[in-house]
MILUMDO-935822 format. One line per field, with one value per residue (C-alpha): residue number from 1; x, y, z; residue in one letter; chain. Coordinates in steps of 0.25 Angstrom, whole numbers. Layout:
// MILUMDO-935822
pos <- NUM|...
c1 <- X|...
c2 <- Y|...
c3 <- Z|...
code <- A|...
unit <- A|...
END
This chain:
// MILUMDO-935822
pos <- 1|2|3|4|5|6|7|8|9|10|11|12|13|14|15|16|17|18|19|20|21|22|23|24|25|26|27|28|29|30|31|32|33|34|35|36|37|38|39|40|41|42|43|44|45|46|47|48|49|50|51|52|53|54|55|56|57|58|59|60|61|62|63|64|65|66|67|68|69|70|71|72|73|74|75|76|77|78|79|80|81|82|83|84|85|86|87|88|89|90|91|92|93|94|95|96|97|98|99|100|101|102|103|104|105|106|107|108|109|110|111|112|113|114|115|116|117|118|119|120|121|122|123|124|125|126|127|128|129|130|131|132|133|134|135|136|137|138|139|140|141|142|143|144|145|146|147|148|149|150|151|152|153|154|155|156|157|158|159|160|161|162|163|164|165|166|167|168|169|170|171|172|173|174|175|176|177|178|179|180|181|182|183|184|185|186|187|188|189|190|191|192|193|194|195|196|197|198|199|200|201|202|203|204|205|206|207|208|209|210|211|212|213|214|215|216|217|218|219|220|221|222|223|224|225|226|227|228|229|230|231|232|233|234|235|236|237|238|239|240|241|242|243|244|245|246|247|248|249|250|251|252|253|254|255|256|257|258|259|260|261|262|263|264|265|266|267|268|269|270|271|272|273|274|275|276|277|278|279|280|281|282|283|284|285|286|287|288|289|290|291|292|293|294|295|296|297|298|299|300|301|302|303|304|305|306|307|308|309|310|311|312|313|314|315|316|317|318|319|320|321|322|323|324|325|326|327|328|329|330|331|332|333|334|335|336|337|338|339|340|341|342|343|344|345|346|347|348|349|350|351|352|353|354|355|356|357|358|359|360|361|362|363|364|365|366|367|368|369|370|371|372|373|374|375|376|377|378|379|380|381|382|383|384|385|386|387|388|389|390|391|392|393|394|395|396|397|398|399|400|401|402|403|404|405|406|407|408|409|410|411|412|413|414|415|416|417|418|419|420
c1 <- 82|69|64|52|44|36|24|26|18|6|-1|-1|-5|-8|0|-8|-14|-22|-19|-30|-22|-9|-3|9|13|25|34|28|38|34|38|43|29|20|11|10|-1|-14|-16|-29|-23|-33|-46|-37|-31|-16|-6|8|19|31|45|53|52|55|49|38|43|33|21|20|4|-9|-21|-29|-16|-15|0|7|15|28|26|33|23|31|43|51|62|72|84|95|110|120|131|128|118|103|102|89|82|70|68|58|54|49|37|38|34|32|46|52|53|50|37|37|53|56|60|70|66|60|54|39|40|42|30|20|19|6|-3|-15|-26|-34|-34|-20|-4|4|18|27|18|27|22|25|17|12|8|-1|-7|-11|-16|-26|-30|-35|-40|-31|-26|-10|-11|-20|-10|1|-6|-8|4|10|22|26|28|17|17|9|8|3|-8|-12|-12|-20|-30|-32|-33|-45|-52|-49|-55|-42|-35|-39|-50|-59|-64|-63|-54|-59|-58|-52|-61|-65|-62|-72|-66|-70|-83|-84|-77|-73|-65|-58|-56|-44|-48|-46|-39|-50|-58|-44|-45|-60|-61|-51|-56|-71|-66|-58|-71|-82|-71|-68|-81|-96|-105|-119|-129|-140|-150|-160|-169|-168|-178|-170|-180|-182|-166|-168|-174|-166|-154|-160|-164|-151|-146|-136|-137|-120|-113|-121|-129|-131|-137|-123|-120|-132|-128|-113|-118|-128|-119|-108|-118|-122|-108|-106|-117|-116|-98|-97|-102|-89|-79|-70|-67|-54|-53|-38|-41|-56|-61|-68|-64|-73|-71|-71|-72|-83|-77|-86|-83|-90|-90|-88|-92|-82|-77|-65|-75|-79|-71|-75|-68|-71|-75|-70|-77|-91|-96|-92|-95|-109|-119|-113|-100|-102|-106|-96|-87|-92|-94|-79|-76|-82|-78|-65|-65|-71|-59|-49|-44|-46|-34|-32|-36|-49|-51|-50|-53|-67|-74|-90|-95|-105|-109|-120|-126|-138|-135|-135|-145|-150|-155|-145|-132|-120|-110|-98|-91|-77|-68|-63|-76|-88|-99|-103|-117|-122|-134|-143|-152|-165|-179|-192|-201|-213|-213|-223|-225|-236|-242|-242|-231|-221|-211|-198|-184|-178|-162|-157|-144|-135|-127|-116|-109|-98|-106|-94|-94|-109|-122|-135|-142|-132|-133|-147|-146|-134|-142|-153|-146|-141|-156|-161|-153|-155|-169|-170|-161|-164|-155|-146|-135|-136|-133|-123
c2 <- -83|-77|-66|-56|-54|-41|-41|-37|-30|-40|-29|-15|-5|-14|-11|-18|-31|-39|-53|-62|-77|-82|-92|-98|-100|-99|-110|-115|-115|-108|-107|-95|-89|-98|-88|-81|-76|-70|-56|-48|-34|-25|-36|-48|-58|-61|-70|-66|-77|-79|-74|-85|-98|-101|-104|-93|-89|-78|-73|-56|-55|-61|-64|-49|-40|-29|-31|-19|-22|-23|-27|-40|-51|-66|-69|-81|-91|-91|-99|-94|-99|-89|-94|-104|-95|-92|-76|-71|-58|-49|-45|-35|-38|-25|-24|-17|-8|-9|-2|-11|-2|-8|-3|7|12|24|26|35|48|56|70|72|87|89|95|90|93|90|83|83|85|72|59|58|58|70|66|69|61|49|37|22|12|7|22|22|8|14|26|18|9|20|27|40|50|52|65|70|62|70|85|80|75|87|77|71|58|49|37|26|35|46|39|33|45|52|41|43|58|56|47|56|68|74|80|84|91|77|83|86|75|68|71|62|54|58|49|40|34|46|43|30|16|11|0|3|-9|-11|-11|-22|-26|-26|-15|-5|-9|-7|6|11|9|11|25|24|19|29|42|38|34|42|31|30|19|13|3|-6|-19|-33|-44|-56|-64|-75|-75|-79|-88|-96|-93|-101|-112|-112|-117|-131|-130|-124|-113|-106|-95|-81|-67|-61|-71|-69|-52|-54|-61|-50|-39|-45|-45|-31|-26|-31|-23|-11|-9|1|-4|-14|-1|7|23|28|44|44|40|45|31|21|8|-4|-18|-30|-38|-40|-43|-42|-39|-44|-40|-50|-47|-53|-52|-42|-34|-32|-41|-38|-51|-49|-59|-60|-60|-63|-59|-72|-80|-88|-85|-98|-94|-81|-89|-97|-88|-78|-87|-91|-77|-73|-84|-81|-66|-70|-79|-69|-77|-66|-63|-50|-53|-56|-42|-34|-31|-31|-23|-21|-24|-33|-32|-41|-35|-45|-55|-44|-34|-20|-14|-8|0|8|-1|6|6|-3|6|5|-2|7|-1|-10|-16|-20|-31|-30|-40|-43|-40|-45|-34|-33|-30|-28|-39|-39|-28|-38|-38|-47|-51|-51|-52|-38|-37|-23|-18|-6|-2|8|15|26|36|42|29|23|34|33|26|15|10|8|1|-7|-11|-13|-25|-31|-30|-36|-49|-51|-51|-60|-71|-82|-71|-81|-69|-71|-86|-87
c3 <- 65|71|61|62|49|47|41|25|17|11|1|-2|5|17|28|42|42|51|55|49|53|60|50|59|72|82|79|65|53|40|28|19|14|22|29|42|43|38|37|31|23|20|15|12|19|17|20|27|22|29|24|29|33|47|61|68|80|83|78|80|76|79|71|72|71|65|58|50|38|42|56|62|63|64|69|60|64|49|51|44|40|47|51|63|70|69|71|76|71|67|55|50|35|30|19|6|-3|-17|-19|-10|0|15|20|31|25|20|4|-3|1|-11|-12|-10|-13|-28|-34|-40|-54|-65|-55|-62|-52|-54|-63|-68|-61|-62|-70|-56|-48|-45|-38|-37|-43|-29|-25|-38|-36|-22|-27|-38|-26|-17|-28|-27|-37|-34|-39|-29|-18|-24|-22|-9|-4|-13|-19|-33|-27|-21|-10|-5|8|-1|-7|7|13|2|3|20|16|8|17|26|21|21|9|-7|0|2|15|28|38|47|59|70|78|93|106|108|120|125|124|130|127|112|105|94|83|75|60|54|41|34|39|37|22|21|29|18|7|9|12|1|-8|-1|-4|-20|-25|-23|-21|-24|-19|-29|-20|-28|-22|-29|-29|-25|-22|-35|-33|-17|-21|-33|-23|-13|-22|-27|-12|-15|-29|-29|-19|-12|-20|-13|-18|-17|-31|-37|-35|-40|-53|-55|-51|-63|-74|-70|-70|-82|-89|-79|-80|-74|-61|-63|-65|-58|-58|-63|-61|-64|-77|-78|-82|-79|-78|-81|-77|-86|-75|-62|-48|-40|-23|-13|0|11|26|34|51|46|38|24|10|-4|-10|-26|-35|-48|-62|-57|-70|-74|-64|-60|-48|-42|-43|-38|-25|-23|-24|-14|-5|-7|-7|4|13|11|15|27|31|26|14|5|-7|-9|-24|-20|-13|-26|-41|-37|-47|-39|-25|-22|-3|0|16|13|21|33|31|25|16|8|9|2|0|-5|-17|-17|-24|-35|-39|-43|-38|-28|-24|-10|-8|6|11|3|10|7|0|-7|-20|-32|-40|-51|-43|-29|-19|-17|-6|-14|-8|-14|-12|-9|-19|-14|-27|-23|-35|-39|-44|-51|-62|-59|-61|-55|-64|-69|-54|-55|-67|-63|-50|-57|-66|-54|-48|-60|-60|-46|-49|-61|-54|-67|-76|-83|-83|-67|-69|-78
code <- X|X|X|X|X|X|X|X|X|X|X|X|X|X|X|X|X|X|X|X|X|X|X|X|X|X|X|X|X|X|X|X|X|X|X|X|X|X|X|X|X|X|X|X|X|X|X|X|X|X|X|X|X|X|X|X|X|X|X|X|X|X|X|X|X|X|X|X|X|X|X|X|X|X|X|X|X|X|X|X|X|X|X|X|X|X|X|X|X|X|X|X|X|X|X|X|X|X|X|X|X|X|X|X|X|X|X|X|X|X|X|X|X|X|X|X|X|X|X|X|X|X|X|X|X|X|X|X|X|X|X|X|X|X|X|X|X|X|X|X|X|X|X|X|X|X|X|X|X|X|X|X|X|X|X|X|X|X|X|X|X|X|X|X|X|X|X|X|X|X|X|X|X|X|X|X|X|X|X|X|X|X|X|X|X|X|X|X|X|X|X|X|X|X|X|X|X|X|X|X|X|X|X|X|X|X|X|X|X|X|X|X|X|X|X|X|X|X|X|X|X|X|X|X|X|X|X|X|X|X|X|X|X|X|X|X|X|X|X|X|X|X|X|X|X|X|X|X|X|X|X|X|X|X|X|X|X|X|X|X|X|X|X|X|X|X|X|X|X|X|X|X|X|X|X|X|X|X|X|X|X|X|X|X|X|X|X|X|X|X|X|X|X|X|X|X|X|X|X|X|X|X|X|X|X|X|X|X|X|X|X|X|X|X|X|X|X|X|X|X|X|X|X|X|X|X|X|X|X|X|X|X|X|X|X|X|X|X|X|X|X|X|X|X|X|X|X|X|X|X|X|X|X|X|X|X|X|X|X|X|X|X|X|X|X|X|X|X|X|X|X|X|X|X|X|X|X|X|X|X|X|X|X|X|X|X|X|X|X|X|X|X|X|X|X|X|X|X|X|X|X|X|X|X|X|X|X|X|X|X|X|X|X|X|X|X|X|X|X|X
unit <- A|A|A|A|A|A|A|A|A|A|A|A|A|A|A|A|A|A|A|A|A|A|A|A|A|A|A|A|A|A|A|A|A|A|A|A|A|A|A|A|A|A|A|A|A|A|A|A|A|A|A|A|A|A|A|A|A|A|A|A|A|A|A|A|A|A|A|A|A|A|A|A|A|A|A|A|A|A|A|A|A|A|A|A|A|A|A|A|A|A|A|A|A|A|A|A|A|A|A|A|A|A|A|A|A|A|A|A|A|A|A|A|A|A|A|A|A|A|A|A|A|A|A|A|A|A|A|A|A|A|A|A|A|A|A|A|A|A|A|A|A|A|A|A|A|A|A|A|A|A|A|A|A|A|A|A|A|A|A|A|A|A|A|A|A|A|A|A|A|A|A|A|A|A|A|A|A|A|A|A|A|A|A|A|A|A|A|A|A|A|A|A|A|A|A|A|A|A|A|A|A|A|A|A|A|A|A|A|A|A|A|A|A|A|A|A|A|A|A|A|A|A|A|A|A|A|A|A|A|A|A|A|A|A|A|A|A|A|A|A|A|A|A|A|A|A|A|A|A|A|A|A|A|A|A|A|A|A|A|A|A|A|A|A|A|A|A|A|A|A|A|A|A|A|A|A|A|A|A|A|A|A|A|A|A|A|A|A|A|A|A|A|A|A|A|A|A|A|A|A|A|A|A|A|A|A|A|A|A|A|A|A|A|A|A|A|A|A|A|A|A|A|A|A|A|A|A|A|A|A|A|A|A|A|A|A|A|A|A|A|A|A|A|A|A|A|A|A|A|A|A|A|A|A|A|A|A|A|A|A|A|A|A|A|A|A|A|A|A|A|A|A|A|A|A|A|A|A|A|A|A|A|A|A|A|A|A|A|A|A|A|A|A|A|A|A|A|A|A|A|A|A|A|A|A|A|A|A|A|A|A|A|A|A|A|A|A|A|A|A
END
């Protein structure tokens, strides 16, 4: 029996994917939950399995697809006892919901129009606000008060579609009185000839939430030099001695002692409950550059780990994004930033803080300066730090001093605390 799969549901919130890898062919046999094919949702590369075993007699896709949940995308051969005869069909498997619910279906109707009763204005949820345990996990995600959704859709009861909606509001200027909307964009064909260039899976989930992170959080960007030079050159002598050793370790190490002693460079902002929330643990993001765009796989517990480690594993890390074999698990729980644009240029930059994390730091490429030493100059090799910050948890002057401690122990390199 020929059947037609469609593609289900592989994680929340996700609705398009793009096609990364076919896994099978037309005519091979598979195996129930052997995989099909390789797709990337939002930053992380996922496996489709297959729901049956059987034969693939057609392949619906191609790598570079843009595929939606619940579009058809294989074509299986199942045999099945039916009497004597084989029957042949298409079925359409449709993904679901939390509820249980197929995506795309409508639910039992309910009313939207009661009114909406004790809805306090901010922080906090209004005893008739009624939302599903999926709806509120959204709303934490994207930062967004369910109240304030509630006013605006101007109903008791609260939706996935809601929140979205809300959200695309905001960015959009529209809506709470954010601003004013932004007004569509004019018709540059008229102007001459133009190419327009599919977003891409990994650019859709960035281009949403750096919106998202430059609309939640007032940033402000601390700049400062350090002298790398002494550290240049024990890294460089360190060259066969274990894994390949870069600045990027040295910075991670430093950044985790400094985090330690400055927590709330290592929190996150809660205005629901007006707290905030300090981490007993450093995972430490660091951005990847790669040819679908920008990864921050995270490392984990790099307090605890040495300069040697550290360097394996961002090489392992980063390796990895770059050929798309990147769990989900791998892309979150990140509690600070680290961006290195050394190894192509500049001087320094605003990197933007990675909501829900307060703080993120960006490294350019060291230049040679001349710098007084004992009243002579000296060619030193001076590294520039961009420290961008939420202003709402992190002042002024705990920045400069933060940076300051990270400078220093770049700066004294033979720091057991940096070594151990």
């Amino acid at each position: 029996m020929s059947t037609e799969f469609a593609l289900p549901a592989l994680k929340e919130n996700v609705e398009m994917v793009e096609v990364n890898a076919l896994k099978v062919a037309v005519g091979e046999i598979v195996v129930k939950d052997q995989p099909l094919m390789e797709v990337q949702a939002d930053k992380a590369a996922l496996e489709v399995p297959s729901p049956v075993s059987g034969m693939v007699t057609k392949i619906l896709v191609k790598v570079g697809d843009q595929v939606k949940i619940g579009q058809l995308f294989i074509a299986l051969e199942v045999r099945e006892a039916s009497g004597s005869a084989e029957k042949s069909k298409t079925v359409q498997v449709a993904p679901k919901t939390e509820s249980g619910a197929p995506i795309g279906l409508p639910s039992a109707p309910v009313s939207r129009n009661a009114p909406i009763r004790a809805l306090p204005q901010s922080g906090g949820l209004g005893h008739s606000l009624v939302a599903s345990p999926g709806v509120r996990r959204l709303a934490r995600e994207l930062g967004v008060d369910l109240s304030l959704v509630a006013s605006e859709v101007g109903a008791n009861r609260i939706t996935e579609d809601d929140v979205k909606a809300f959200v695309k509001q905001m960015m959009m200027g529209k809506g709470t009185g954010s601003g004013p909307a932004v007004p569509p964009l004019p018709r540059f064909e008229d102007q001459g000839s133009v190419e327009r260039i599919p977003l891409n899976a990994i650019r859709r989930a960035t281009a949403k939430h750096m919106a998202l992170c430059w609309s939640q959080i007032p940033h402000v960007t601390q700049n400062d030099l350090a002298d790398i030079t002494d550290l240049e050159s024990y890294r460089k002598s360190q060259t066969g001695n274990g894994p390949k050793i870069t600045v990027t370790a040295f910075v991670l190490k430093a950044l985790a002692i400094s985090l330690n002693e400055f927590p709330h460079f290592n929190s996150s902002l809660d205005l629901t409950n007006n707290q905030i929330i300090l981490k007993k643990y450093v995972h430490i993001g660091v951005a990847v550059d790669t040819e679908g765009g920008l990864l921050v796989p995270v490392l984990r517990d790099v307090d605890k780990k040495s300069v040697n480690q550290l360097a394996t594993e961002v090489n392992e890390i980063a390796d990895r994004a770059r050929t798309k074999k990147l769990a989900s698990t791998e892309l979150a729980g990140g509690t600070f930033t680290l961006t290195n644009l050394g190894g192509i240029g500049g001087t320094g930059f605003t990197p933007i803080v990675n909501w829900p994390e307060v703080a993120i730091l960006g490294l350019s490429r060291g230049r040679v300066e001349f710098v007084s030493k004992g009243n002579q100059p000296e060619a030193r090799l001076m590294m520039p730090l961009s420290l961008s910050y939420d202003h709402r948890v992190v002042d002024g002057a705990q920045a400069a001093r933060f940076l300051r401690r990270v400078v220093g122990l770049l700066e004294n390199h033979n720091n057991p605390i940096l070594h151990s």
